[in-house]
N, C-alpha and C positions, 0 to 999 in steps of 0.2 A: 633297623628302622621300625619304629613301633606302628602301628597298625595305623593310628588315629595319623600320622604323620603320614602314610601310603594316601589314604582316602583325601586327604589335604591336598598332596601333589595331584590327586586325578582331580579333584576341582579347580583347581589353578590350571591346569593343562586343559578342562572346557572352558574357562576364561577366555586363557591364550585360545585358542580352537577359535570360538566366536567373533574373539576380537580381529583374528585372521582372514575369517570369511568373509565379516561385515565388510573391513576391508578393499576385498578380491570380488565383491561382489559393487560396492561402490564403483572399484574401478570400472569393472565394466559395465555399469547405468552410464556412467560419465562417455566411454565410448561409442556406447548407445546414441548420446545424445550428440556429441560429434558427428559422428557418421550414421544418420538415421535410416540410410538403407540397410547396415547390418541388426541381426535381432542376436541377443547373445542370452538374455535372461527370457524365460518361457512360463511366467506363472500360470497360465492358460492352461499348464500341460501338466495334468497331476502328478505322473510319476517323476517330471523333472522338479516340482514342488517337494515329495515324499524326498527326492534325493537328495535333498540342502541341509536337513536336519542328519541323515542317512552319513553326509559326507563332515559334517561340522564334528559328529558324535566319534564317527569312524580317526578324522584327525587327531582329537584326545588322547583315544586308544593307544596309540601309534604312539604318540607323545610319552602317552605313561609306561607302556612296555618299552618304551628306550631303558628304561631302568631295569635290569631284569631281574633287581629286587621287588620290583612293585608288582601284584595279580590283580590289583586291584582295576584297571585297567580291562581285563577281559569282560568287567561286568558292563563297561561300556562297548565293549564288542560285539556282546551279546544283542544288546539293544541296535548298533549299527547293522547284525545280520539282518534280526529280526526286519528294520524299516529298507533293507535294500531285495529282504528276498519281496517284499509288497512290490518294490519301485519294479523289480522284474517280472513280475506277475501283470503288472499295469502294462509295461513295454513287450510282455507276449514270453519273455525269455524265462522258460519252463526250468530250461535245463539249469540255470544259475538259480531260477529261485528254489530248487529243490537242492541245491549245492549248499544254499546259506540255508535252508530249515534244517535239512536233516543230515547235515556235517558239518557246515561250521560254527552251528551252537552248540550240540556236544562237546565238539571240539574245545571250544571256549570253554565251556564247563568244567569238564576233564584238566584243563591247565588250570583254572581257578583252584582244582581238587590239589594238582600234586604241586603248585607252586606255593601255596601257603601251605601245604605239606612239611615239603623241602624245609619253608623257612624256619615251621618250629620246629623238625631233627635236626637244624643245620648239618644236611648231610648232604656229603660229597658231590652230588649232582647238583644241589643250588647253582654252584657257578656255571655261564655260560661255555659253551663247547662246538668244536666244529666236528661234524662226522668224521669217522673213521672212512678207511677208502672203500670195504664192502659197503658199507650205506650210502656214501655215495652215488656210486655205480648204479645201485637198487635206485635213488633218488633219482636219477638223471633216465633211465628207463619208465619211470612213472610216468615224467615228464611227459614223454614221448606219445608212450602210451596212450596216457589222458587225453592229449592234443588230439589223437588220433582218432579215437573213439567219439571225441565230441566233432570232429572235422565229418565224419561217418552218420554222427546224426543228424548234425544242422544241415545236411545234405539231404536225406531222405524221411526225415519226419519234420523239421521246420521248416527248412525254405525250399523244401522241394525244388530242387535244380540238383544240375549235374555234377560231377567230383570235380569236374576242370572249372566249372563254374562258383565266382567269387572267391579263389584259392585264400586269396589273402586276409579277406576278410575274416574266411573259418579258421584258417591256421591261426591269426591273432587271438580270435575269440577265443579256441582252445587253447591255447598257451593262458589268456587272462583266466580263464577256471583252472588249469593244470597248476601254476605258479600261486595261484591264491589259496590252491590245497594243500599242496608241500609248506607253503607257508605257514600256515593254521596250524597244518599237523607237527613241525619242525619245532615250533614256538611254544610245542604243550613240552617237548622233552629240552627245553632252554637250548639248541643248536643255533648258532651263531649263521649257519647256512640258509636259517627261514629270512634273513634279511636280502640275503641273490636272489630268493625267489620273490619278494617284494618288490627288488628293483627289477626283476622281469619283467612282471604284472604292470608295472605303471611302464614302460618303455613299450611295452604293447599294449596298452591303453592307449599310450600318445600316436599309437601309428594305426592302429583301428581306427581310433576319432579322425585323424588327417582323411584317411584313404571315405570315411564318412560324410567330412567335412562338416563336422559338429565342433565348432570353435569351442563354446562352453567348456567340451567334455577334453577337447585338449589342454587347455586354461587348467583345468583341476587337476591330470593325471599329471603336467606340469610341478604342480602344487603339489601332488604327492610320491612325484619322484624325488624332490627337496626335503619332504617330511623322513622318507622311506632312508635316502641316503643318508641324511642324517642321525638317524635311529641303530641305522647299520656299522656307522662309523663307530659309534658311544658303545655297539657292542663288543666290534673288533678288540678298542681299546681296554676292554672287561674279562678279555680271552685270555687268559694265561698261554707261555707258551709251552706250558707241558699240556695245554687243550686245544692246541693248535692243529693234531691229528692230521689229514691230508695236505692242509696247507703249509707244512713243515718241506715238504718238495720242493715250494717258490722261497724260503724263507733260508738264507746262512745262518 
């Protein structure tokens, strides 16, 4: 696929994106307006303003790295970290906004580097791959880790409260930063594995916002568990099975 044909699909993919939003977000004026005691749209509230471009931009992304011919896609990622690490700067959440400046835009970068790489050696790693089972192993320990670590801070430097206090809330939290790292980092070396962590990230999204009771934000992790699973499927299907590595276990 020639370059000028890459940059095409990522402008059709903000198209699609927009005309998505506009959408999801009609619908819910229209339920607004049904049921006038719920509020679902917050223009009032800047970071929930900075996040509508933040999450239109971020859909694209998603859209266009479904191909995992196309990098072109990361250069919209970039622009999604950059306006989500703002939206968490606004909302107080330190710890994610310094996750999106200063790792998931390198990140971004770095797969911009070796994925247009890959495509003019066309060499061997171009095509998508699932980990072998030491990285794995390694992967699912990060996980944890990460989780951990940020369960440990949002404890004693943000919300100051106790370790038994709002268990759920931090253990989602950290899993949404732990799964959106592996993810980033998984999707620079084309692993078919960064899509699990994708559909983590939004599945705990969707149950942060519940236990929050922030409809909006469930409506969207919604929305990007649909994008996410779909993304992940079109990779599956791009997997060769001599790059099927661990998943060879569950497979005849």
């Amino acid at each position: 696929m020639k370059n000028t044909q890459l940059w095409k699909a990522l402008g059709r993919n903000c198209i699609i994106s927009i005309v998505l939003f506009g959408a999801l977000l009609g619908l819910l004026w229209l339920a607004e307006m049904i049921f006038p005691s719920v509020t679902l749209l917050k223009w009032n509230d800047p970071a929930w303003v900075v996040g509508i471009p933040a999450s239109v931009i971020g859909v694209a992304y998603i859209l266009t790295v479904r191909d995992p011919h196309n990098y072109t896609g990361f250069y919209a990622g970039i622009i999604m970290s950059i306006l989500l690490g703002i939206q968490f700067i606004l909302q107080g959440g330190y710890d994610s906004a310094f996750l999106f400046f200063l790792v998931f835009i390198p990140f971004q970068m770095m797969s911009i580097y070796k994925w247009s790489r890959n495509k003019e050696d066309g060499g061997a790693s171009f095509e998508p791959k699932f980990l072998d089972t030491p990285r794995l192993v390694m992967s699912i320990a990060m996980l944890v880790i990460i989780t951990a670590g940020d369960y440990v801070l949002s404890t004693f430097a943000l919300m100051h409260d106790g370790l038994r206090d709002n268990m759920m809330v931090k253990i989602l939290n950290g899993l949404l930063i732990s799964s959106s790292f592996l993810a980033n980092y998984w999707l620079i070396y084309r692993k078919t594995d960064s899509w699990i962590y994708w559909f983590i990230y939004s599945v705990a999204g969707i149950g942060l916002f519940i236990i929050l009771g922030n409809v909006f934000s469930i409506v969207l992790f919604t929305f990007f568990l649909v994008i996410n699973s779909m993304a992940g499927y079109a990779w599956i299907k791009a997997t060769s099975k001599e790059n099927l590595n661990w998943v060879k276990i569950f497979v005849k």
